[in-house]
CHARMM internal coordinates of N, CA and C (Angstrom, degrees):
IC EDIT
DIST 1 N 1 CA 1.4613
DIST 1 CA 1 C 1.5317
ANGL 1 N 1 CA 1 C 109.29
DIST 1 C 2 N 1.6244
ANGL 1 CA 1 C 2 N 121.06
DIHE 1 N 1 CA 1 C 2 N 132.75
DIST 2 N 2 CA 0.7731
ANGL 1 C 2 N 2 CA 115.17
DIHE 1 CA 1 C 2 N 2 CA -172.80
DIST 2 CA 2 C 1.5437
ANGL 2 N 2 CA 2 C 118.68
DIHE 1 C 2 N 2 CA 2 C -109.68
DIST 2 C 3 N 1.4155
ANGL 2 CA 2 C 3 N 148.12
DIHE 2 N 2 CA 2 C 3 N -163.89
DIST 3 N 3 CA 1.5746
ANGL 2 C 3 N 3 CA 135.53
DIHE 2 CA 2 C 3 N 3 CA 129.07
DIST 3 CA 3 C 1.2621
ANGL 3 N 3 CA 3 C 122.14
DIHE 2 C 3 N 3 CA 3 C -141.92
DIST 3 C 4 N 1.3382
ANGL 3 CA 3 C 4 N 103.33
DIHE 3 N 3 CA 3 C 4 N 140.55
DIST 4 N 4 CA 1.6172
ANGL 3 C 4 N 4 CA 138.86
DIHE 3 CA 3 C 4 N 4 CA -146.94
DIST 4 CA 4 C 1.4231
ANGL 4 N 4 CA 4 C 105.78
DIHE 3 C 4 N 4 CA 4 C -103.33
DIST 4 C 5 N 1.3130
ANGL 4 CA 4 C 5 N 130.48
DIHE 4 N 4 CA 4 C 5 N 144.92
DIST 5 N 5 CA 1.6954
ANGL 4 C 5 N 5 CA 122.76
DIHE 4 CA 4 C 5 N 5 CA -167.44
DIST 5 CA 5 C 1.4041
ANGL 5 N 5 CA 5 C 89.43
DIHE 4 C 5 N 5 CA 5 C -147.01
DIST 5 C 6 N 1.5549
ANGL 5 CA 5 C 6 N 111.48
DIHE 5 N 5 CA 5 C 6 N 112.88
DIST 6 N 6 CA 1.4976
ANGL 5 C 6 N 6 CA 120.63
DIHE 5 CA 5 C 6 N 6 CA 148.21
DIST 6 CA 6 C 1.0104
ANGL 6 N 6 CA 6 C 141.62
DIHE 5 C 6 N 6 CA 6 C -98.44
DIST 6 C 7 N 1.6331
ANGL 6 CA 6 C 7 N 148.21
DIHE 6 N 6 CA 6 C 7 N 97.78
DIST 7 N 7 CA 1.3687
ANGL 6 C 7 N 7 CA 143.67
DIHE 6 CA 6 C 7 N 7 CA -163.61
DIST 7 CA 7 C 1.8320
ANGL 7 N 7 CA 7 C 106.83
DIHE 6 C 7 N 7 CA 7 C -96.38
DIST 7 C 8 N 1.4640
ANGL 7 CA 7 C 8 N 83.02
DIHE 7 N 7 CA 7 C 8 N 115.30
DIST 8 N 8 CA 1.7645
ANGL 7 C 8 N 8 CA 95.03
DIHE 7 CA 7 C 8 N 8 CA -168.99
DIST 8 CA 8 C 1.8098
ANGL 8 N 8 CA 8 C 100.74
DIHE 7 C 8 N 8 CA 8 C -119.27
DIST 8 C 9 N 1.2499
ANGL 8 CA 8 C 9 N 111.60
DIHE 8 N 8 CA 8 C 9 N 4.79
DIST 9 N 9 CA 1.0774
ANGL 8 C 9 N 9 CA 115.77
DIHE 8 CA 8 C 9 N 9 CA 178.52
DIST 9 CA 9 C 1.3623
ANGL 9 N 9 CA 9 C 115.21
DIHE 8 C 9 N 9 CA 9 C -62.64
DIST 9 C 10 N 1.1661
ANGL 9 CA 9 C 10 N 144.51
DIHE 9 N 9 CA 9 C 10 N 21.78
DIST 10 N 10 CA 1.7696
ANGL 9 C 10 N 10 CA 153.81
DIHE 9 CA 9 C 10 N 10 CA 142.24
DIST 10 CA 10 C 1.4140
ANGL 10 N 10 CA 10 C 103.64
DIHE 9 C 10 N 10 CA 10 C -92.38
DIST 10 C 11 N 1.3624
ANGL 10 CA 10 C 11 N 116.36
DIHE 10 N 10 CA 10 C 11 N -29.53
DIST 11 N 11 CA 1.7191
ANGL 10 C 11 N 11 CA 104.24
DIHE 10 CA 10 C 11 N 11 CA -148.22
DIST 11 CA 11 C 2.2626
ANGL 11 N 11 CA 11 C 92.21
DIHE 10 C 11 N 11 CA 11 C -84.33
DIST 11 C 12 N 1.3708
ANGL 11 CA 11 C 12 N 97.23
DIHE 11 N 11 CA 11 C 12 N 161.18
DIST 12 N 12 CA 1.3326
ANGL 11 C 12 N 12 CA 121.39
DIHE 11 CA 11 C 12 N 12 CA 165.44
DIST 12 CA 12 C 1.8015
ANGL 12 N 12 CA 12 C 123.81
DIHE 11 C 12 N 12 CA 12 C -96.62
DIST 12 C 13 N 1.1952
ANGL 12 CA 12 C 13 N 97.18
DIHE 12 N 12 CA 12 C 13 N 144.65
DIST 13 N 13 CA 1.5471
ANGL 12 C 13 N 13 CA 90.29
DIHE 12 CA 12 C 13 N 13 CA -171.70
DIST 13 CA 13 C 1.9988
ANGL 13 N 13 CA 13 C 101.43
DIHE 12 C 13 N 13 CA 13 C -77.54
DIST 13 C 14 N 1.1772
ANGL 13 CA 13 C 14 N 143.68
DIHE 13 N 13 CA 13 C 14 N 123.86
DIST 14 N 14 CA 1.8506
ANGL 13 C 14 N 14 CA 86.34
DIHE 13 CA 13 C 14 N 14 CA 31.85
DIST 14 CA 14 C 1.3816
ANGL 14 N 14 CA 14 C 117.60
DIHE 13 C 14 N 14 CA 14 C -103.53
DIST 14 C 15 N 1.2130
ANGL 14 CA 14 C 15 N 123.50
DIHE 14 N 14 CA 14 C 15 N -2.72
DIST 15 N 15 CA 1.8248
ANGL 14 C 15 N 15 CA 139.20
DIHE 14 CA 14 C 15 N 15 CA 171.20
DIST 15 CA 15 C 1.7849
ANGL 15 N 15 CA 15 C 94.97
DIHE 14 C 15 N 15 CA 15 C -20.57
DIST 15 C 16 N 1.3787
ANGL 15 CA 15 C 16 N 110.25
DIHE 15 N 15 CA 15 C 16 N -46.75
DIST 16 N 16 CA 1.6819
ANGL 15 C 16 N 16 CA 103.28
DIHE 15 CA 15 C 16 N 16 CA -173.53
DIST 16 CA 16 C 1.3231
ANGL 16 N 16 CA 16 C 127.28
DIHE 15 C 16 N 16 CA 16 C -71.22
DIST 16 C 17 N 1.0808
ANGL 16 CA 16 C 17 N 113.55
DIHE 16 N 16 CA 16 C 17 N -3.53
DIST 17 N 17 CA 1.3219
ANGL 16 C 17 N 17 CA 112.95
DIHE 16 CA 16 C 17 N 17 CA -169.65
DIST 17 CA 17 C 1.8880
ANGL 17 N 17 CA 17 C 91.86
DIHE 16 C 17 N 17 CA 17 C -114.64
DIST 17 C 18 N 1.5186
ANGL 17 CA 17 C 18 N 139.00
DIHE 17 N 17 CA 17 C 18 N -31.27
DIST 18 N 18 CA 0.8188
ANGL 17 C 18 N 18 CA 172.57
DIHE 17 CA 17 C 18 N 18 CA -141.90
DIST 18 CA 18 C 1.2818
ANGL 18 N 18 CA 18 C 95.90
DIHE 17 C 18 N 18 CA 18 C -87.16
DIST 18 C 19 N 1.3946
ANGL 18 CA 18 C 19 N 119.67
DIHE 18 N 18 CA 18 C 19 N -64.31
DIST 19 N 19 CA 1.5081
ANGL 18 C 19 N 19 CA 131.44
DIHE 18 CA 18 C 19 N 19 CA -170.36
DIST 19 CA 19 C 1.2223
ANGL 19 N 19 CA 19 C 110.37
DIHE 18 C 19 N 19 CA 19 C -90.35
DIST 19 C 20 N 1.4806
ANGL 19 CA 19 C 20 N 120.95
DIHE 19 N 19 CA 19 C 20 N -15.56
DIST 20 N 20 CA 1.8482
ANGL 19 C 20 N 20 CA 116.65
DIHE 19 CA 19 C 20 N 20 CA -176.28
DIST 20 CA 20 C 1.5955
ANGL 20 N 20 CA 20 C 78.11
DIHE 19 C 20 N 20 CA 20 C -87.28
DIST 20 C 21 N 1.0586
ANGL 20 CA 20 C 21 N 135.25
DIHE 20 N 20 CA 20 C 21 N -69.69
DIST 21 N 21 CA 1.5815
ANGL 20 C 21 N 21 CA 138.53
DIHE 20 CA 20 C 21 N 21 CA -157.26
DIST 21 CA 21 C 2.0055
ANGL 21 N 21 CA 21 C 103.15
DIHE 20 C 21 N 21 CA 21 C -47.97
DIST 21 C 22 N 1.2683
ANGL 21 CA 21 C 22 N 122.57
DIHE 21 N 21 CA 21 C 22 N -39.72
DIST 22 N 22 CA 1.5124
ANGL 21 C 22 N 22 CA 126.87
DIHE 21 CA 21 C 22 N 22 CA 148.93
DIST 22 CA 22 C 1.4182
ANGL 22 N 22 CA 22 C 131.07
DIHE 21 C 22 N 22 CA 22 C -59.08
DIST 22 C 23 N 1.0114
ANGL 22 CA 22 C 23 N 100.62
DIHE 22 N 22 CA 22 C 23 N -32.42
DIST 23 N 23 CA 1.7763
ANGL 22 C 23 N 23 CA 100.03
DIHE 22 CA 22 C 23 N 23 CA 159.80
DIST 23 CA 23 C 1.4562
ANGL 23 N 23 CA 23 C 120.16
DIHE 22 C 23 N 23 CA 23 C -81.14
DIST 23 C 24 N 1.4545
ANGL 23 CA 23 C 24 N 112.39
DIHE 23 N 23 CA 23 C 24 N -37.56
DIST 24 N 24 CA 1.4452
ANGL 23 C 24 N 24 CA 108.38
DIHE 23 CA 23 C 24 N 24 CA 175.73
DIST 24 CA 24 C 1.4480
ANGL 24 N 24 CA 24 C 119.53
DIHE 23 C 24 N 24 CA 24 C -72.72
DIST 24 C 25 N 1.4953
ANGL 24 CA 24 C 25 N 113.57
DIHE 24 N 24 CA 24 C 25 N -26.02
DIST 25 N 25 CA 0.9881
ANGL 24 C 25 N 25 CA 120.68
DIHE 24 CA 24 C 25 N 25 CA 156.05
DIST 25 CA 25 C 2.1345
ANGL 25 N 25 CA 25 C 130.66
DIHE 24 C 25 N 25 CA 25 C -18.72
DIST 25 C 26 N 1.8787
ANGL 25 CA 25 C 26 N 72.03
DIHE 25 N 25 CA 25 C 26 N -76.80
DIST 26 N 26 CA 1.7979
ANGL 25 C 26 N 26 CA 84.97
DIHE 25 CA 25 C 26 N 26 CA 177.59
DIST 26 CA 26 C 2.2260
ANGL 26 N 26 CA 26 C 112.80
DIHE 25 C 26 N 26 CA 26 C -67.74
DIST 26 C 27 N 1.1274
ANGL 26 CA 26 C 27 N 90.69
DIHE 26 N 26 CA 26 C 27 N -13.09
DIST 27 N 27 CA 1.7425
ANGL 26 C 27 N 27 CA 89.94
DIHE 26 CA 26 C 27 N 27 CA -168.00
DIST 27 CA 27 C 1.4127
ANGL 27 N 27 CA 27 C 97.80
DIHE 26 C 27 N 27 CA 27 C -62.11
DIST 27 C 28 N 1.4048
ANGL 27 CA 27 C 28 N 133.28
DIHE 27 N 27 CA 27 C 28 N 165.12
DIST 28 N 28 CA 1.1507
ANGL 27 C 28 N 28 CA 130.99
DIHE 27 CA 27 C 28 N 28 CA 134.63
DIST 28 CA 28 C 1.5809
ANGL 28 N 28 CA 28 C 134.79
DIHE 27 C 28 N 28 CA 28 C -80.44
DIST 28 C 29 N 1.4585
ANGL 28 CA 28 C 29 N 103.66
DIHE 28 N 28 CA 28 C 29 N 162.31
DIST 29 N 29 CA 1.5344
ANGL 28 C 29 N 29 CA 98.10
DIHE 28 CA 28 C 29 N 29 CA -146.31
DIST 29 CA 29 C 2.0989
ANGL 29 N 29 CA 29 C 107.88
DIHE 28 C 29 N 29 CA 29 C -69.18
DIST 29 C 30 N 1.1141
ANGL 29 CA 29 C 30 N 127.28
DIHE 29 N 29 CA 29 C 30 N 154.03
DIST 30 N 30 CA 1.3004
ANGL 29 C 30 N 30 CA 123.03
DIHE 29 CA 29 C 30 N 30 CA -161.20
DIST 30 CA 30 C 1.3615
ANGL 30 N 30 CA 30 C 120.29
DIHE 29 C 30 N 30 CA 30 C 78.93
DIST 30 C 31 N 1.3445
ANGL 30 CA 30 C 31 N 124.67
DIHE 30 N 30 CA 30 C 31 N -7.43
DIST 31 N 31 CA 1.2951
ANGL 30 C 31 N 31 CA 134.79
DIHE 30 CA 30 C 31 N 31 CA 173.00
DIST 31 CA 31 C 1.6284
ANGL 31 N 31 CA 31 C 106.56
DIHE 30 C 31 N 31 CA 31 C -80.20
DIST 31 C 32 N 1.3366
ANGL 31 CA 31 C 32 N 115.50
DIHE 31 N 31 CA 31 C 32 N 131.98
DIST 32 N 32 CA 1.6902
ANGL 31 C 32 N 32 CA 133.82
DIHE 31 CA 31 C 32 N 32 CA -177.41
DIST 32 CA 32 C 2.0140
ANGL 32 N 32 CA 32 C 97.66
DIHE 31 C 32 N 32 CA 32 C -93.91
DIST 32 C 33 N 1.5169
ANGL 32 CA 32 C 33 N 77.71
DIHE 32 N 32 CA 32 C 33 N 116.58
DIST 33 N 33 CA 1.8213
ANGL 32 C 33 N 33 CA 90.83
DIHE 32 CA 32 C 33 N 33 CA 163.00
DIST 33 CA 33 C 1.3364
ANGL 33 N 33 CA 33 C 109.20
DIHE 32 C 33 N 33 CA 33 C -104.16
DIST 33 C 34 N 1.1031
ANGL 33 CA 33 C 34 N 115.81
DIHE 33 N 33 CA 33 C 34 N 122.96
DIST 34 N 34 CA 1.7120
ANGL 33 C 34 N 34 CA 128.07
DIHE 33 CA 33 C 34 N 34 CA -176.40
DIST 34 CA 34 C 1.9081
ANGL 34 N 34 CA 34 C 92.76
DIHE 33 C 34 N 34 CA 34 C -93.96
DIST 34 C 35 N 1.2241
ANGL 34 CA 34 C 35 N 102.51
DIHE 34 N 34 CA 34 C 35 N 112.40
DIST 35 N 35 CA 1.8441
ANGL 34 C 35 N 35 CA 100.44
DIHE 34 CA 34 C 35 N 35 CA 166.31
DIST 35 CA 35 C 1.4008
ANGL 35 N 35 CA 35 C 112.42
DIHE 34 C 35 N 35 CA 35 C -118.82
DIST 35 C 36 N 1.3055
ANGL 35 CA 35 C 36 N 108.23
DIHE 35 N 35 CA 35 C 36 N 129.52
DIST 36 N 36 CA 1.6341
ANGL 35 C 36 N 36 CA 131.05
DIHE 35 CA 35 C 36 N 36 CA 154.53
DIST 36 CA 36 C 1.2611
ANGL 36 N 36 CA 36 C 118.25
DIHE 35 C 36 N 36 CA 36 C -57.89
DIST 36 C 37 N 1.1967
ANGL 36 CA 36 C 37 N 125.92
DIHE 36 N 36 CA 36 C 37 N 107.48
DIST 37 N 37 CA 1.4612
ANGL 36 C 37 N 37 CA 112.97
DIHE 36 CA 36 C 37 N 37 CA 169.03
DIST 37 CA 37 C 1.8010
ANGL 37 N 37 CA 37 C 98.54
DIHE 36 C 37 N 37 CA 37 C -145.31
DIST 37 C 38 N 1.1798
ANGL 37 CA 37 C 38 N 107.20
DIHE 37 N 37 CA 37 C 38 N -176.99
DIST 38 N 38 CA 1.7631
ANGL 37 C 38 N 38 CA 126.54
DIHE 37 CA 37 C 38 N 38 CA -158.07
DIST 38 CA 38 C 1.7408
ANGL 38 N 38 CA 38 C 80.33
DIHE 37 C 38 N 38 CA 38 C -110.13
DIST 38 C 39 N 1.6653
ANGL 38 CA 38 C 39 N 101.13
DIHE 38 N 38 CA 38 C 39 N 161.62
DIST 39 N 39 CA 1.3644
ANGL 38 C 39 N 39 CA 111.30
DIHE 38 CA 38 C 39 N 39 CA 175.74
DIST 39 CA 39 C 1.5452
ANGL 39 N 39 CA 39 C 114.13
DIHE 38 C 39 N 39 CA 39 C -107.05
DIST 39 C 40 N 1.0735
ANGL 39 CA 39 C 40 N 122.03
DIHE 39 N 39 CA 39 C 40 N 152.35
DIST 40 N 40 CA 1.2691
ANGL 39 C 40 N 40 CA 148.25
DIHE 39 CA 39 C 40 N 40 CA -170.67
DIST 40 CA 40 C 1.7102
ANGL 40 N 40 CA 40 C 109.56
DIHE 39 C 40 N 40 CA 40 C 107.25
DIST 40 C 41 N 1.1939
ANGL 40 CA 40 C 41 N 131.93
DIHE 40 N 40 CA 40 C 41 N -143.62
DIST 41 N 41 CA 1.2734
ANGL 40 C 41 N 41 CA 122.63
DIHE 40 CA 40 C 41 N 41 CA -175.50
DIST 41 CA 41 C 1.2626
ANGL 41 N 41 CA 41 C 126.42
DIHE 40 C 41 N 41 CA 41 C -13.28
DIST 41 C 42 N 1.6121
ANGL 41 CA 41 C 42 N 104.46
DIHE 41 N 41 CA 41 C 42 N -73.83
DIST 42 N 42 CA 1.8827
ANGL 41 C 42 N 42 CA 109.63
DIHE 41 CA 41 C 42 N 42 CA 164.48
DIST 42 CA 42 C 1.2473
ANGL 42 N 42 CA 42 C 111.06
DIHE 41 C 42 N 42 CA 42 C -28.30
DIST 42 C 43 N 1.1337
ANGL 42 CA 42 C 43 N 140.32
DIHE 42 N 42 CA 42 C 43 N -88.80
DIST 43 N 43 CA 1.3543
ANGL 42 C 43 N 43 CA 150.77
DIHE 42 CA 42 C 43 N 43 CA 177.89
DIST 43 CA 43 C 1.6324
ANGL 43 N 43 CA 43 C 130.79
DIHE 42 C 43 N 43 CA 43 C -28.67
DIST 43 C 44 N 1.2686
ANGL 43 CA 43 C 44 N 86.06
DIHE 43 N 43 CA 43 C 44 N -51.71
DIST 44 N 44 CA 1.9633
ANGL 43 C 44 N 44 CA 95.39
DIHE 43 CA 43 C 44 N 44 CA 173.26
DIST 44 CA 44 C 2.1025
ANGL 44 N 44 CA 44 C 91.07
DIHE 43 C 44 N 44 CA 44 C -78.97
DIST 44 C 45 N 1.2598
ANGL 44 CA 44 C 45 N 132.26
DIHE 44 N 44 CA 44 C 45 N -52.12
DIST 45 N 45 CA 1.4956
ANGL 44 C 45 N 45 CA 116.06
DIHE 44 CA 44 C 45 N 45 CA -171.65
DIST 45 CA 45 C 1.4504
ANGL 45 N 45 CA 45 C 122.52
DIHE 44 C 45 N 45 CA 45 C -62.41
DIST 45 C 46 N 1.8718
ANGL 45 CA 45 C 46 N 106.88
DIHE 45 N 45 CA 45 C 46 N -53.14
DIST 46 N 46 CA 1.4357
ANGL 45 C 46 N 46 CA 97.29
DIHE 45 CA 45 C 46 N 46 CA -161.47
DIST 46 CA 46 C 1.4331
ANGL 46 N 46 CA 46 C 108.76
DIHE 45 C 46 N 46 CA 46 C -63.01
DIST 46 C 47 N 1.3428
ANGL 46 CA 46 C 47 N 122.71
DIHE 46 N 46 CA 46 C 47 N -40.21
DIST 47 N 47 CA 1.7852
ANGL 46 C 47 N 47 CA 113.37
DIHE 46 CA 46 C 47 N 47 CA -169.27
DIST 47 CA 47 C 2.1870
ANGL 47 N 47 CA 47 C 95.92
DIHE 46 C 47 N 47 CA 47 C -52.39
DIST 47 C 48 N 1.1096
ANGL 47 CA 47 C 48 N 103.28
DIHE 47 N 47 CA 47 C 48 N -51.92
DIST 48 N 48 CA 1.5152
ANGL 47 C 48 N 48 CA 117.38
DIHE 47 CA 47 C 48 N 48 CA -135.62
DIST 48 CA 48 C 1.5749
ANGL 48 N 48 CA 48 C 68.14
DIHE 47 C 48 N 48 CA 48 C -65.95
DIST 48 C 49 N 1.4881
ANGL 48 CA 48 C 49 N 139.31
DIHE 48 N 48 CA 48 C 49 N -39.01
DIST 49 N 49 CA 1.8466
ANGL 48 C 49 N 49 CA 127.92
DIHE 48 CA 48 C 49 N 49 CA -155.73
DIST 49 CA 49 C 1.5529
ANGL 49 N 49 CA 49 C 98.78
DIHE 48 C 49 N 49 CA 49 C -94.07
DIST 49 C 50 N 1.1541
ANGL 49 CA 49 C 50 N 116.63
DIHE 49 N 49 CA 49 C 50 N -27.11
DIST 50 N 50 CA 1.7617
ANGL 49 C 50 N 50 CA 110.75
DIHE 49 CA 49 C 50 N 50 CA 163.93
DIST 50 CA 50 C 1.1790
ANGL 50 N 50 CA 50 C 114.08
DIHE 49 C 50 N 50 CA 50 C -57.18
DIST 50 C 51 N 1.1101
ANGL 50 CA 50 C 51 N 145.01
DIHE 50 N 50 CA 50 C 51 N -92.52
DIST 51 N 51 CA 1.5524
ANGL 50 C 51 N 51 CA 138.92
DIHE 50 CA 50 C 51 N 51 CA 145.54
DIST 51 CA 51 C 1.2375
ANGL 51 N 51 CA 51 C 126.17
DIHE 50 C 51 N 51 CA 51 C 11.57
DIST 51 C 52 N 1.5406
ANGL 51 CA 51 C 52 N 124.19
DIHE 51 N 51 CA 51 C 52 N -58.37
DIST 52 N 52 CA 1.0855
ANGL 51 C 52 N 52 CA 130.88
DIHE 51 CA 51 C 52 N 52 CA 139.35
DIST 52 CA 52 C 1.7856
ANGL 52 N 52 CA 52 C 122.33
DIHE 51 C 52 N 52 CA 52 C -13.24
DIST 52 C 53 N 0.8687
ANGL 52 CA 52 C 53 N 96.28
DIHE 52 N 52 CA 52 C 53 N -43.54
DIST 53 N 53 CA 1.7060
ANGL 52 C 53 N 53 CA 115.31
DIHE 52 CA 52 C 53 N 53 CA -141.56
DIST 53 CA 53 C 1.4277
ANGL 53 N 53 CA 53 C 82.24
DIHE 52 C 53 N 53 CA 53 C -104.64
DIST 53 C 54 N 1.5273
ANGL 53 CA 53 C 54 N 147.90
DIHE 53 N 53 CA 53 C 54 N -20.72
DIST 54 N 54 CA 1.2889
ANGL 53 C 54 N 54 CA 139.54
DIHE 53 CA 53 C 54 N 54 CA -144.91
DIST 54 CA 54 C 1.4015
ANGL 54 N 54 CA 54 C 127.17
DIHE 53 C 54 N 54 CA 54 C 75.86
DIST 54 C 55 N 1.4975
ANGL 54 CA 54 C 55 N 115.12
DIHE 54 N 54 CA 54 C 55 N 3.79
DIST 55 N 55 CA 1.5003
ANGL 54 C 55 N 55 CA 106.03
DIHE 54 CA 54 C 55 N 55 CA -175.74
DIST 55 CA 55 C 1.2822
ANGL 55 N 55 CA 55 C 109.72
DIHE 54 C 55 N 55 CA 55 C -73.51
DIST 55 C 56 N 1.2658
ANGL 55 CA 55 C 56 N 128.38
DIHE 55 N 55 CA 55 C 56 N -169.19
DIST 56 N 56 CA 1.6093
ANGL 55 C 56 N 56 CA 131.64
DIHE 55 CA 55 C 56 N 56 CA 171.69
DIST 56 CA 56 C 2.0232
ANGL 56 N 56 CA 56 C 82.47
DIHE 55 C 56 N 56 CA 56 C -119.09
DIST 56 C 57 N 2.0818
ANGL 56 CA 56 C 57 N 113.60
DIHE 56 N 56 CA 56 C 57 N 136.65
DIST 57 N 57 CA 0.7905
ANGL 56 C 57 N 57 CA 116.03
DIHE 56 CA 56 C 57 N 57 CA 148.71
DIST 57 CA 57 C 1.3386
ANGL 57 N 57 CA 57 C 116.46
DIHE 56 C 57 N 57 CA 57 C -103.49
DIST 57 C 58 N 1.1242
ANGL 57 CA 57 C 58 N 122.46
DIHE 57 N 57 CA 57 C 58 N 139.06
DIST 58 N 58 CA 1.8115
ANGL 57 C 58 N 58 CA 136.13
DIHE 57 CA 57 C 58 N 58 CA -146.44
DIST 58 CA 58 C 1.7923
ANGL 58 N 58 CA 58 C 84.67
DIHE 57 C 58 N 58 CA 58 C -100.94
DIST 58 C 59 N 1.1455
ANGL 58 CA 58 C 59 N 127.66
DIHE 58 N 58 CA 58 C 59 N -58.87
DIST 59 N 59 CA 1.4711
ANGL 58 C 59 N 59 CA 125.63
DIHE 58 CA 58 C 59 N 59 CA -170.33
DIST 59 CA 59 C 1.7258
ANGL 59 N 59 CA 59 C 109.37
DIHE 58 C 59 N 59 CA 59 C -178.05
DIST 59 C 60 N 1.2445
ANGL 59 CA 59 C 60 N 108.27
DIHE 59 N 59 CA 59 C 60 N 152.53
DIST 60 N 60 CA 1.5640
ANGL 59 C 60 N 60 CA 126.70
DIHE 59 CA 59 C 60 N 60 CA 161.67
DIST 60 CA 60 C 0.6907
ANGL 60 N 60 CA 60 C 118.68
DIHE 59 C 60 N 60 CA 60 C -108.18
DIST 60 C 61 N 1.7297
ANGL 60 CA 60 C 61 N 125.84
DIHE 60 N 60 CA 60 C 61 N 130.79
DIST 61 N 61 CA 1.3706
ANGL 60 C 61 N 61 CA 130.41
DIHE 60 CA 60 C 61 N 61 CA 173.05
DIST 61 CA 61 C 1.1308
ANGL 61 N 61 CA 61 C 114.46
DIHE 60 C 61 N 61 CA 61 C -135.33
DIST 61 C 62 N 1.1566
ANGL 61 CA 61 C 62 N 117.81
DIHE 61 N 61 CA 61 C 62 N 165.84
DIST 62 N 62 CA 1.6319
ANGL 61 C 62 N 62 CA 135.66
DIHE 61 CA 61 C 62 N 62 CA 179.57
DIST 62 CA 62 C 1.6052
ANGL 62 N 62 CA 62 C 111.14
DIHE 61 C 62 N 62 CA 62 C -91.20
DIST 62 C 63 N 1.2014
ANGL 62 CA 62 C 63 N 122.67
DIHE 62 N 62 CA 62 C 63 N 109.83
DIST 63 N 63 CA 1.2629
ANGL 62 C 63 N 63 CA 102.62
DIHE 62 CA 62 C 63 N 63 CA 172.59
DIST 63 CA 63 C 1.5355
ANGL 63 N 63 CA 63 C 106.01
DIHE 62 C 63 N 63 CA 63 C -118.58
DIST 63 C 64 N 1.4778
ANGL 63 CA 63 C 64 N 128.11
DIHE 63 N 63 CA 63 C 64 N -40.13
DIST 64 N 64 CA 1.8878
ANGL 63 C 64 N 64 CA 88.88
DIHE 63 CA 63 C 64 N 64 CA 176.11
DIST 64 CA 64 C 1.7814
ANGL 64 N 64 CA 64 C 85.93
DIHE 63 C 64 N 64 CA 64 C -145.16
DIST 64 C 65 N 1.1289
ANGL 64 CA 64 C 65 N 102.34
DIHE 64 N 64 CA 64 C 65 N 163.28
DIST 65 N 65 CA 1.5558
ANGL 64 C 65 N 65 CA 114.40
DIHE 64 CA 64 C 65 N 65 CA 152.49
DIST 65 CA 65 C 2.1916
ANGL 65 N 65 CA 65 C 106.59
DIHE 64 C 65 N 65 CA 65 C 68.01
DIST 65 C 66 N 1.8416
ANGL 65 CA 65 C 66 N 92.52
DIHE 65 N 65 CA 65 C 66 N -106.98
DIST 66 N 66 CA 1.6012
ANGL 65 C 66 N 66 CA 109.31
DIHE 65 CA 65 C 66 N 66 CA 148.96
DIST 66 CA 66 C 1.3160
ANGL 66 N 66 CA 66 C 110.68
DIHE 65 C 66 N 66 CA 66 C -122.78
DIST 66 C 67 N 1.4464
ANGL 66 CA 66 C 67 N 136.24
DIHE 66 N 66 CA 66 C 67 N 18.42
DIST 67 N 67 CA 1.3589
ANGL 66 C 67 N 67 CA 116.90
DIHE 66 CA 66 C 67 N 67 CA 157.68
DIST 67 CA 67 C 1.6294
ANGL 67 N 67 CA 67 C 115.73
DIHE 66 C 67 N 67 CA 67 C -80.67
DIST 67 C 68 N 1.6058
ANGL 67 CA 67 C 68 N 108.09
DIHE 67 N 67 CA 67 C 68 N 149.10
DIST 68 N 68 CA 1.0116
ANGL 67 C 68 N 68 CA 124.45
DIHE 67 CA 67 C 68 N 68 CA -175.08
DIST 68 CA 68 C 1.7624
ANGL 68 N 68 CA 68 C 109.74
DIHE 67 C 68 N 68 CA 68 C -122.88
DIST 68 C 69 N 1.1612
ANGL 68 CA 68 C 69 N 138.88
DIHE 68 N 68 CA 68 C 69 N 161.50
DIST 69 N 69 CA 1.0034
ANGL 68 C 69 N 69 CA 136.53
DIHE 68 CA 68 C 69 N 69 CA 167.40
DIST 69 CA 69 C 1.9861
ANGL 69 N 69 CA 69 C 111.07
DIHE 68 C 69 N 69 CA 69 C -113.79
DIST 69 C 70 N 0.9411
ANGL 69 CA 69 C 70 N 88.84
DIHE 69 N 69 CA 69 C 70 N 139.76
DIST 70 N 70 CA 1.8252
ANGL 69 C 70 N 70 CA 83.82
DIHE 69 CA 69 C 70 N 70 CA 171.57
DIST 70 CA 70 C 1.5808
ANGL 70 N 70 CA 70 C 102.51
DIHE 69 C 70 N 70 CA 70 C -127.63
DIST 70 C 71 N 1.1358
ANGL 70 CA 70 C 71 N 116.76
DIHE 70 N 70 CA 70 C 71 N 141.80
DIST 71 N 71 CA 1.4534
ANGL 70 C 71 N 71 CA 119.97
DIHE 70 CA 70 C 71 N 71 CA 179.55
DIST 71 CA 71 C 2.0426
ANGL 71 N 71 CA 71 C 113.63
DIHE 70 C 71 N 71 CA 71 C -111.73
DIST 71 C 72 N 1.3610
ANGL 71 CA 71 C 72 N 120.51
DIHE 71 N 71 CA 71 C 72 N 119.03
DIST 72 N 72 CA 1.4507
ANGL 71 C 72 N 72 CA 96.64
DIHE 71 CA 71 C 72 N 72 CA -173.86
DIST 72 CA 72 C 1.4593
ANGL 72 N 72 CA 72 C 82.67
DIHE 71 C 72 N 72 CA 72 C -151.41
DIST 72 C 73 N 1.6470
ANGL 72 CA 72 C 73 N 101.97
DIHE 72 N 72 CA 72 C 73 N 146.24
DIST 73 N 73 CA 1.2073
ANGL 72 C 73 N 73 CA 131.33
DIHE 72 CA 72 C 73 N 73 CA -164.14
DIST 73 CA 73 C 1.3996
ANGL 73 N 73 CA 73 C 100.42
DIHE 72 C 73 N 73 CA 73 C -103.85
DIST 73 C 74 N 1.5802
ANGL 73 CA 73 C 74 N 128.85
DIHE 73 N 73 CA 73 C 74 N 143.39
DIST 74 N 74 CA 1.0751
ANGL 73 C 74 N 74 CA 146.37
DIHE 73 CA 73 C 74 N 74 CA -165.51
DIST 74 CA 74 C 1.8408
ANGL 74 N 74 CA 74 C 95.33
DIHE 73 C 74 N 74 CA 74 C -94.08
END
COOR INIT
IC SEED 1 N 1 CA 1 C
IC BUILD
């Protein structure tokens, strides 16, 4: 098992949800993608469209300012 780090904290929705779903893509399955993203849109979509999607989200966190981290398991 590996973990994967995406910083989407520039990108606009829907690019954010767009590019975590392309990265998870290439991961293999059981592999944890750690994503960076900004709060408001980013934040309320990508967890809620992973899930969506069947992923498992592992947790959200706050790490500084408006970055947020989302953690979701392949």
């Amino acid at each position: 098992m590996a973990t994967h780090t995406l910083d989407i904290t520039k990108e606009h929705c829907p690019m954010t949800f767009v590019k975590t779903k392309l990265k998870l893509a290439q991961i293999a399955e059981g592999d944890i993608l750690e994503v960076l993203l900004t709060e408001g849109e980013p934040l309320n979509n990508v967890p809620k469209s992973a899930k969506e999607q069947g992923y498992n989200v592992l947790s959200v966190e706050h790490v500084d300012g408006n970055i947020h981290k989302v953690t979701i398991k392949k």
